[in-house]
N, C-alpha and C positions, 0 to 999 in steps of 0.2 A: 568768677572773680574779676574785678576790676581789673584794669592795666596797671594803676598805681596800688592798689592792692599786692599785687606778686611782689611789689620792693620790700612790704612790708616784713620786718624782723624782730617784733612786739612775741615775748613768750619764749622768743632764744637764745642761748646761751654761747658764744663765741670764743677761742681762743687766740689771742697774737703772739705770736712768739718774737723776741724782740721788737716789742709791741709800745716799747718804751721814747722812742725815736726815730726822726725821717720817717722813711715810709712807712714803720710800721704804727708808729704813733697817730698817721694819717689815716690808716685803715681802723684803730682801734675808734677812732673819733667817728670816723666812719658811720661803721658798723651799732656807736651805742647811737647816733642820731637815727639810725633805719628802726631803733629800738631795742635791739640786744642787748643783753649784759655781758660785758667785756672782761674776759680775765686777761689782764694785761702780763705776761709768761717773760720776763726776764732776765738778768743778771744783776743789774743795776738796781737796786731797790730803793734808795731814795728818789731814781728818777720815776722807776713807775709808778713810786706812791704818786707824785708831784703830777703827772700825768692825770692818774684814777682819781686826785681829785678835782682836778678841771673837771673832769667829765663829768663827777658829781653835781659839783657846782653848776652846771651847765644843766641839768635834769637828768643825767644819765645812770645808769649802775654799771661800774666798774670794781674791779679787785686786785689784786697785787699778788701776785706768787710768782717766786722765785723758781728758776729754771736754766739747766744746763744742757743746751740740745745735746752735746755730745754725750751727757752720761743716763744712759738707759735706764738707771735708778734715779734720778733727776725726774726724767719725763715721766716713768709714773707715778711718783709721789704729787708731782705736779695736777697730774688727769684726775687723783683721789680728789686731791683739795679742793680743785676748781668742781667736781661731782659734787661733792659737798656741800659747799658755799655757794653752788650758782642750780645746780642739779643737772641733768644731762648734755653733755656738751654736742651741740648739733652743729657747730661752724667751728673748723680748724683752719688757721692760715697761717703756714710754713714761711713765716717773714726772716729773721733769724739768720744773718750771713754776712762775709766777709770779703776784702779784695784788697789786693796787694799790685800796685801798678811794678813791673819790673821784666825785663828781658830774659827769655827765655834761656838762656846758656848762666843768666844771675840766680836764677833763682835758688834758696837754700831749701835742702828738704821736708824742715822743721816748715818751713812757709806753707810747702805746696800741701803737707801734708795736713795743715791748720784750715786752708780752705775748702779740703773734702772734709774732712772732720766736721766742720759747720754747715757747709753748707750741702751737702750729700747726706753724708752719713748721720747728721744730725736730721735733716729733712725728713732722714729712713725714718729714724730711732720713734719720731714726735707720727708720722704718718702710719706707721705698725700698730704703735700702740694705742693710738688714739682711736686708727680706722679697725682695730680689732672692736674696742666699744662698739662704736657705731655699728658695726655689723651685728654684732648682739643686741642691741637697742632697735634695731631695724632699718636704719638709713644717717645720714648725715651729708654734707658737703667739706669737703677738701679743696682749700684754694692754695695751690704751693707756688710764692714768688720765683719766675724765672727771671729772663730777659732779653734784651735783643741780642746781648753777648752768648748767645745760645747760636745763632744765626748767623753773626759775621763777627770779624773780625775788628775789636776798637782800635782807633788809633786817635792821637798820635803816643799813646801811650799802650804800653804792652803787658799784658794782663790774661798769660796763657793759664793757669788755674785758674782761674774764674770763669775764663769761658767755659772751658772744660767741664768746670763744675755745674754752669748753667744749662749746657747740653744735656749732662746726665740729670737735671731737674726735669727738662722736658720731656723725654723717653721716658723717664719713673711715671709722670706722671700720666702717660699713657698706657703705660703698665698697666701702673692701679687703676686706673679708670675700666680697665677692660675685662680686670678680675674681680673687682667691686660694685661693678654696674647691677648685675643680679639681684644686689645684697639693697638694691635702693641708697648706695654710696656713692655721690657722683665725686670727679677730681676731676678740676682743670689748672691751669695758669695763669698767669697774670705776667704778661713780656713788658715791662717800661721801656721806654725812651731813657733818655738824660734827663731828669728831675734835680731840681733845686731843693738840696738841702746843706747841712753844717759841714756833711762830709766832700759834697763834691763842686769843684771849683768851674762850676759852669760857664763863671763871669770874667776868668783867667782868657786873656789873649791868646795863649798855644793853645788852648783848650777849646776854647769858642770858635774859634777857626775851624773846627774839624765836626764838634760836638752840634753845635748850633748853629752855625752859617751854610753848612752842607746836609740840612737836612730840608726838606720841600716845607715846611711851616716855620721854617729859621727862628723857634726859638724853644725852651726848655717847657716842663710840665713841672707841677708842685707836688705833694702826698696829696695834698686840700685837692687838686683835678682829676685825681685820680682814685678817691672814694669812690664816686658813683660806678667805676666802674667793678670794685670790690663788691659795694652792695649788691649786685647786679649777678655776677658770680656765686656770692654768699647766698642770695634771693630763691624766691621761685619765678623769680622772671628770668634764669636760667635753667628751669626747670628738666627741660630736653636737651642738654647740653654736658656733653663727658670727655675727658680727654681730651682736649681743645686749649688750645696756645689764644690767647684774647694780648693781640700785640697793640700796645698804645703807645706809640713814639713819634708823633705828628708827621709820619712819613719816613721817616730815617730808614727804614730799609727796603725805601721803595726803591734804590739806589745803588 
C-alpha cells in the first residue's frame, strides 16, 4: 500500500456524534473528504441537515440522524439507521460533550451530573453499542474525543467536571482498547489544545493570557487543523496503533 494510500477512507462509513458543530462538524468534513460517508449523529437537526448539505454540495455523502448520547434507546435506533442508509458502520467518533466553567465549592449537582451524562456516560452508551457491531462484523476503529483537560489543570477558569470527565475518557479508552484489540477493534483519543470555535473565547484577554500566550507555539488550533489528524486515527495509517492519547495542543502541556 502506498503511504497516501492508508489515509484513504473511500468504501466507509463513519459516525460523528455531535457531528453538527465546532469540532465535531470539523471531523465530519474531515472524514467525508478522506472519502467516507458521514452520518452526522445529533441533536440539532436543522443544523446537521445544513451541515450534510455542504458536504453534499461539496462531493461528499453525508446523512442526518438524530441522536441522544445519554439515551441508550437513542444510540441504538441511531446505529439501525445509520446500518441502513450507509451500511456498516466502520468509524465511530465519540465527539458529543459538554463544559461548564465554574468553581468547585459552586458547582450545582444537576451540572456535574449533566457533564458525565454526556460526556462519559454517553461516550459509554454510543461505544458499547456501536463496538458491540463491530466486534460482530469483525473489526472497526473507535476515535473518542478527550483532551488536555485530562492531564492538567485549566485556568484561569475552573472547570472540575470536565476534567474529570476527560480523565475518565482517557482510562475508558484504554480499557477498550485492551479488551477489543483481539476482536480487530482498535480505540484511541484525540487530546486538543485550545481550538477556535463559536463556543470558546480564545480571543478574550483573561483568556488569551493563560490559554494562548502560555503555550510554546502561542497560538490556538481550528476543527479545519485538526482533521488530518482525525483522518489519521480514523485511517489505516494508524493501523498499529490502540489505546493511545494523540495530544495536539501546539505544546500546551509541555509546560
Amino acid at each position: 500500500m502506498a503511504v497516501l494510500d492508508a489515509f484513504d477512507l473511500k468504501g466507509k462509513t463513519a459516525i460523528v456524534t455531535g457531528g453538527n458543530m465546532g469540532l465535531g462538524e470539523g471531523f465530519a468534513r474531515a472524514l467525508s473528504e478522506a472519502g467516507a460517508s458521514v452520518a452526522i449523529a445529533a441533536r440539532t437537526r436543522d443544523r446537521s441537515a445544513e451541515v450534510a448539505r455542504e458536504i453534499s454540495d461539496s462531493g461528499g455523502n453525508a446523512v442526518v440522524v438524530d441522536l441522544d448520547v445519554t439515551d441508550r434507546g437513542s444510540v441504538e435506533r441511531m446505529l439501525d439507521e445509520v446500518t441502513q442508509r450507509l451500511g456498516q458502520v466502520d468509524v465511530l467518533v465519540n465527539n458529543a460533550g459538554v463544559c461548564y466553567h465554574r468553581p468547585a465549592l459552586e458547582v450545582p449537582e444537576d451540572e456535574w451530573m449533566n457533564v458525565f451524562d454526556v460526556n462519559v456516560h454517553g461516550l459509554w452508551n454510543c461505544a458499547q453499542i456501536v463496538g458491540r457491531r463491530m466486534v460482530e462484523n469483525g473489526g472497526g476503529v473507535i476515535v473518542n474525543i478527550g483532551s488536555i483537560s485530562a492531564q492538567i489543570v485549566n485556568r484561569p477558569q475552573w472547570q472540575p467536571a470536565y476534567n474529570a470527565s476527560k480523565a475518565a475518557v482517557h482510562q475508558l479508552t484504554k480499557s477498550l482498547a485492551a479488551e477489543w484489540a483481539p476482536h480487530n477493534v482498535r480505540v484511541n483519543a484525540l487530546a486538543p489544545g485550545y481550538v477556535k470555535t463559536a463556543m470558546a473565547p480564545v480571543d478574550e484577554p483573561r483568556f488569551r493570557r493563560h490559554w494562548i500566550e502560555d503555550a510554546p507555539m502561542q497560538r490556538y488550533t481550528t476543527p479545519e487543523e485538526l482533521g488530518p489528524s482525525m483522518v489519521y486515527l480514523a485511517s489505516d495509517a494508524s493501523s498499529f496503533m490502540t489505546g493511545a492519547i494523540l495530544v495536539v495542543d501546539g505544546g500546551y502541556t509541555l509546560w
